[in-house]
C-alpha positions in Angstrom: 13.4 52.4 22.0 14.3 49.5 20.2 14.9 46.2 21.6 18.5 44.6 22.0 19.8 41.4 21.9 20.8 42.4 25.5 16.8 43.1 26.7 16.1 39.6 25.5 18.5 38.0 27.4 17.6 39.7 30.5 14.1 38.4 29.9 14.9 34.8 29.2 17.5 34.8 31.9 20.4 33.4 29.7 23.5 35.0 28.2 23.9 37.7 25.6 26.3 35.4 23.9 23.7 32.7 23.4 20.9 35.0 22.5 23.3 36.1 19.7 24.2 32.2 18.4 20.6 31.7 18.8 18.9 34.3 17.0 22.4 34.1 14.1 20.7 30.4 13.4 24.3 29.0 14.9 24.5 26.2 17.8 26.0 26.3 21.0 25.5 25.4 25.0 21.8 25.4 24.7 19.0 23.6 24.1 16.5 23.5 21.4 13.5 25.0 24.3 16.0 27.6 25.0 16.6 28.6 21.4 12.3 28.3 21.0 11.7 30.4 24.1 14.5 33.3 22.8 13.1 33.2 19.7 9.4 33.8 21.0 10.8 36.9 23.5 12.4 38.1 20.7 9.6 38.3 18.5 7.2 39.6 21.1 9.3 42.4 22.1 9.5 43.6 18.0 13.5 42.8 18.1 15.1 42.7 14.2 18.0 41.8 13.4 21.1 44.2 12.0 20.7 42.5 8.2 22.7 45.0 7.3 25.8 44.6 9.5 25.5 41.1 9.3 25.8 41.0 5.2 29.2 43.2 5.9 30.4 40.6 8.1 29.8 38.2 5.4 30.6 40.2 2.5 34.3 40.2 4.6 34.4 36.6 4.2 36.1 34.7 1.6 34.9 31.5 2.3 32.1 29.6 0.3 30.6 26.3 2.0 29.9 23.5 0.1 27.6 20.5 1.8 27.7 17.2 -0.2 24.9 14.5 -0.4 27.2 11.1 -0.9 25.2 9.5 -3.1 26.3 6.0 -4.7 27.2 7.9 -8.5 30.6 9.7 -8.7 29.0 12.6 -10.1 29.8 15.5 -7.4 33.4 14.9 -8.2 32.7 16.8 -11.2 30.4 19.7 -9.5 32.7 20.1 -7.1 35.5 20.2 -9.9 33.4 23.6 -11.5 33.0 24.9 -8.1 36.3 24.8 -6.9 37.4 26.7 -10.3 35.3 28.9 -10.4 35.6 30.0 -6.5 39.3 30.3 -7.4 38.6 32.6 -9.7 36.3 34.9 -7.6 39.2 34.8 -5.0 36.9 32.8 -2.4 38.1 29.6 -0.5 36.2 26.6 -0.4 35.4 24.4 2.4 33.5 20.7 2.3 31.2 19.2 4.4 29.0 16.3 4.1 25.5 15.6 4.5 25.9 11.8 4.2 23.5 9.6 2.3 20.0 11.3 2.4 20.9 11.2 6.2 18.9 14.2 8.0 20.8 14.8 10.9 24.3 14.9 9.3 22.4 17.5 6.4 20.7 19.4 9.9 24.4 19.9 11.4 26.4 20.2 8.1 24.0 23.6 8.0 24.7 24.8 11.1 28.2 23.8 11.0 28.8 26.5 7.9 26.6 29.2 9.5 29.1 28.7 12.4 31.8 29.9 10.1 30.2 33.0 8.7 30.4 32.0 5.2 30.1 34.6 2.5 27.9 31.4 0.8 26.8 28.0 0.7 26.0 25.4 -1.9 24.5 22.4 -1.6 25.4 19.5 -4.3 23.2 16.7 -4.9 21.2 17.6 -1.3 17.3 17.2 -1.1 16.4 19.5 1.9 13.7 19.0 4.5 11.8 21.6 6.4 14.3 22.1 8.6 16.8 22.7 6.4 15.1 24.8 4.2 14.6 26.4 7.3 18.0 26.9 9.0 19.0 28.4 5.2 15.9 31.7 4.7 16.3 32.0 8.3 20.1 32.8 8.2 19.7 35.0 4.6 22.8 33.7 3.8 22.7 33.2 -0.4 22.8 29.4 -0.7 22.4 27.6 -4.0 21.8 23.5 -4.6 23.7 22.3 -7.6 22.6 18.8 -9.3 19.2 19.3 -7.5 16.3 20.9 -9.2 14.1 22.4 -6.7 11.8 25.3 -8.6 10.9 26.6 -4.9 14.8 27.6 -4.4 17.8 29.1 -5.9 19.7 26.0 -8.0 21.3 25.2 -10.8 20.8 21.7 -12.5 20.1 19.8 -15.8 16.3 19.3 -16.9 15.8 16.0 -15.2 12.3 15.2 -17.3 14.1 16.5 -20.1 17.4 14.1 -20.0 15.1 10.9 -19.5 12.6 11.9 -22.5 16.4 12.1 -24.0 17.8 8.7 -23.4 14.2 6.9 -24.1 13.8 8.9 -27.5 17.3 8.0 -29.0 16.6 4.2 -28.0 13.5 4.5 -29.9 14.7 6.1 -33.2 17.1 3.3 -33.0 13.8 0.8 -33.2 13.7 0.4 -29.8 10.6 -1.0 -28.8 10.2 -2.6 -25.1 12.1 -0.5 -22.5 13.1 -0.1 -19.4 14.2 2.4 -16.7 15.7 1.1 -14.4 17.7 2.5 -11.1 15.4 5.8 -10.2 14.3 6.7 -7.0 11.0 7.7 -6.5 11.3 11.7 -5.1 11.7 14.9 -7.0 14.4 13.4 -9.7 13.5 10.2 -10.2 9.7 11.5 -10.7 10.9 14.1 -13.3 12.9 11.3 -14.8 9.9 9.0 -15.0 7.5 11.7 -16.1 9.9 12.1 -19.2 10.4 8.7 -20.3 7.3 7.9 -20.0 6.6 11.2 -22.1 8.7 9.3 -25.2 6.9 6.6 -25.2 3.7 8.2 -25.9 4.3 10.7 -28.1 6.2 7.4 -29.9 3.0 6.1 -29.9 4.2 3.0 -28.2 2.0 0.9 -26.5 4.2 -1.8 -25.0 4.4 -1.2 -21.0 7.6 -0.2 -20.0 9.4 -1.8 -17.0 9.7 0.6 -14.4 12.0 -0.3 -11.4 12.9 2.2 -8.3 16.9 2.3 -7.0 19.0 4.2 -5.2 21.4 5.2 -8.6 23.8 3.1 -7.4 25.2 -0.7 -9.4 23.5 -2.9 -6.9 20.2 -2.3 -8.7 21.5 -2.5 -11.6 22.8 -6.0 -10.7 19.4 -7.3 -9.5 17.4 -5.6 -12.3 18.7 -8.3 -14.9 16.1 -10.8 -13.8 13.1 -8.8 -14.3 14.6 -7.4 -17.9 15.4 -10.9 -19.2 11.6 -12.1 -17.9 9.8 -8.6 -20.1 11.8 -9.8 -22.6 13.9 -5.9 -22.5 15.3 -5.2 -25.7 17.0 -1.6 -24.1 17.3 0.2 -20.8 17.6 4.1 -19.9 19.6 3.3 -16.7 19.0 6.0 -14.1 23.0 6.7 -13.5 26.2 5.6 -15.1 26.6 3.0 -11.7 23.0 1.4 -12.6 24.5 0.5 -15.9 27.7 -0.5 -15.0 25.8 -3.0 -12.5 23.4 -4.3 -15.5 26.5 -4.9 -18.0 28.2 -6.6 -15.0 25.2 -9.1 -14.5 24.6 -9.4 -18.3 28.6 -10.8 -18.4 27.7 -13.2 -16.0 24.9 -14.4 -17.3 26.4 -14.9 -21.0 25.0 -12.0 -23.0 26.4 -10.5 -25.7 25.7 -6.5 -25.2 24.5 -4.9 -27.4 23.1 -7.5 -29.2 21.1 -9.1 -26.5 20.4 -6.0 -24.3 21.4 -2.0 -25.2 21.9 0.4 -22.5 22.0 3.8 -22.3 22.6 5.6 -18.9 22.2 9.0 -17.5 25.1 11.5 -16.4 27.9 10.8 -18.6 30.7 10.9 -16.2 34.3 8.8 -16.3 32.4 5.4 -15.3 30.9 5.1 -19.1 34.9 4.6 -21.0 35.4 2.1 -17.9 32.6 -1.0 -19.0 32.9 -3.1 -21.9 31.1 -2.3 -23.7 31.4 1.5 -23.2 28.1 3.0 -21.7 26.2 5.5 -23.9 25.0 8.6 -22.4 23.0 11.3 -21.8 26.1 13.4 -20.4 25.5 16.0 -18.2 27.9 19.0 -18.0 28.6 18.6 -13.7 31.4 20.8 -13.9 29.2 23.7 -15.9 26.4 23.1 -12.8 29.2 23.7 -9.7 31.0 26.8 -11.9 27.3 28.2 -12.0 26.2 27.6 -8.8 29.3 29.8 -7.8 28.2 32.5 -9.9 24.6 32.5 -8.6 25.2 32.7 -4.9 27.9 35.1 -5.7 26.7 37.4 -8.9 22.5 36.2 -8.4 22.7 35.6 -12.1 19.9 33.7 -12.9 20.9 30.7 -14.9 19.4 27.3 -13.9 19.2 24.8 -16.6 22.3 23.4 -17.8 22.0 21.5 -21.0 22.5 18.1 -22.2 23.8 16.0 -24.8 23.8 12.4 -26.1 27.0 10.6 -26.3 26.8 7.6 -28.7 29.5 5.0 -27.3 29.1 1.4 -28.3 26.6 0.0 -25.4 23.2 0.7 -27.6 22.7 -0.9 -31.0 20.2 -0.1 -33.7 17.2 -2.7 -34.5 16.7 -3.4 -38.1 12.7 -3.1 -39.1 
């Protein structure tokens, strides 16, 4: 005879209630030794879970859950733009939560929290998971999805990170472009992809010239305090590693007296409103945000299996072309 939720209990001497919230991956009066110690019984006595009356609870759903890294770039506006349209389309409802700023414990509970909720879904935007997160999400086979994230070992949908930065460096180099910069990255998955890619440019450019290379968190502070180190390499252009990064550089530049693009060009990375806001007006690599939620919605809904989303240049006037 097979094992029930209620023979566990019995044997770890709690509630049925909690053995349910504990084995569902959902929180509640217990501890995390409790939860360890029901989930040990449980797997000794050979107990599985009903997947199958569990994916009709959530197929009765209607709700999707979205969890939100708030990262310093304006970005997710957009994501969560495409998601909310598309979600409206599919009939589903959408509710936020957020995992603050690469902040663990708000990511850890922002899970849980949706699980709570029996969501039909959940998609996180701009989120870089740990263990435990990646964790809480197989455990609860619940289809999840991250948007603006590319991680190869998990459902997402997201531009070609190496791609958009061999991008940006490229078209300052056809433009005679010859010391560069990146500044702005951070130094996991993206901003290594990002590197990888720039760095790709210059050699297949056959430029010898060491690049500057300096780490951020995307957001304009860095690209405030970068100036320094550009004016001292002697810069000519800079791939910033968001729209904010380059927005902070042309803010320096004005106070320092130089004339953009004559003195310094700049092109940035994501495209979004922030680029028609600077004087000059930021040139882009422009990602498609919106495209990345509306297909995150259709992968955690449909499984259809697209991924990449691509992207384009958009000349503006912050990048100028070196006469040989």
């Amino acid at each position: 005879m097979k094992p029930t939720i209620k023979d566990i209990a019995a044997r770890a001497g709690v509630s049925i209630a909690s053995v349910s919230r504990i084995l569902a991956n959902k929180t509640g009066s217990f501890n995390v030794k409790t939860g360890e110690r029901v989930r040990q019984i449980a797997q000794e006595m050979g107990y599985q879970r009903n997947e199958t009356a569990a994916t009709l609870v959530r197929q009765q759903s209607n709700v999707i859950a979205v969890i939100i890294n708030n990262t310093p770039t304006p970005f997710a506006a957009q994501v969560i733009h495409g998601i909310q349209h598309q979600a409206n389309a599919a009939e589903k409802r959408v509710i936020m939560l957020s995992a603050g700023d690469n902040n663990t414990h708000l990511q850890h509970q922002a899970i849980q929290t949706a699980l709570q909720r029996t969501v039909t879904a959940i998609i996180l935007v701009g989120v870089f998971p740990d263990d435990q997160s990646t964790a809480l999400l197989t455990a609860a086979h619940v289809p999840f999805c991250f948007a603006a994230t590319r991680l190869p070992a998990y459902p997402f949908v997201s531009s070609d990170d190496y791609w958009i930065a061999y991008q940006a460096a490229n078209y300052l180099i056809e433009l005679g472009h010859r010391r560069l910069a990146l500044v702005g990255i951070d130094q996991g998955p993206t901003g290594t992809q990002r590197q990888a890619g720039f760095q790709s440019a210059l050699t297949n450019a056959k430029i010898d010239i060491p690049p500057v290379i300096i780490n951020g968190d995307y957001g304009r502070k860095v690209g405030i305090t970068a100036l320094p180190a550009l004016k001292s390499h002697s810069v000519s252009a800079v791939v910033a590693g968001s729209d904010m990064v380059g927005a902070g550089i042309i803010q320096a530049a004005h106070h320092e007296g130089l004339h953009l693009p004559d003195d310094l060009s700049i092109i940035c990375i994501d495209g979004t409103y922030i680029c028609e806001l600077t004087t000059p007006q930021l040139t882009s690599v422009t990602q498609n945000f919106a495209q990345i939620g509306a297909a995150a919605v259709d992968r955690v809904l449909n499984h259809t299996a697209v991924t990449n989303i691509p992207t384009v240049v958009t000349p503006r006037e912050s990048v100028k072309r070196i006469r040989k």
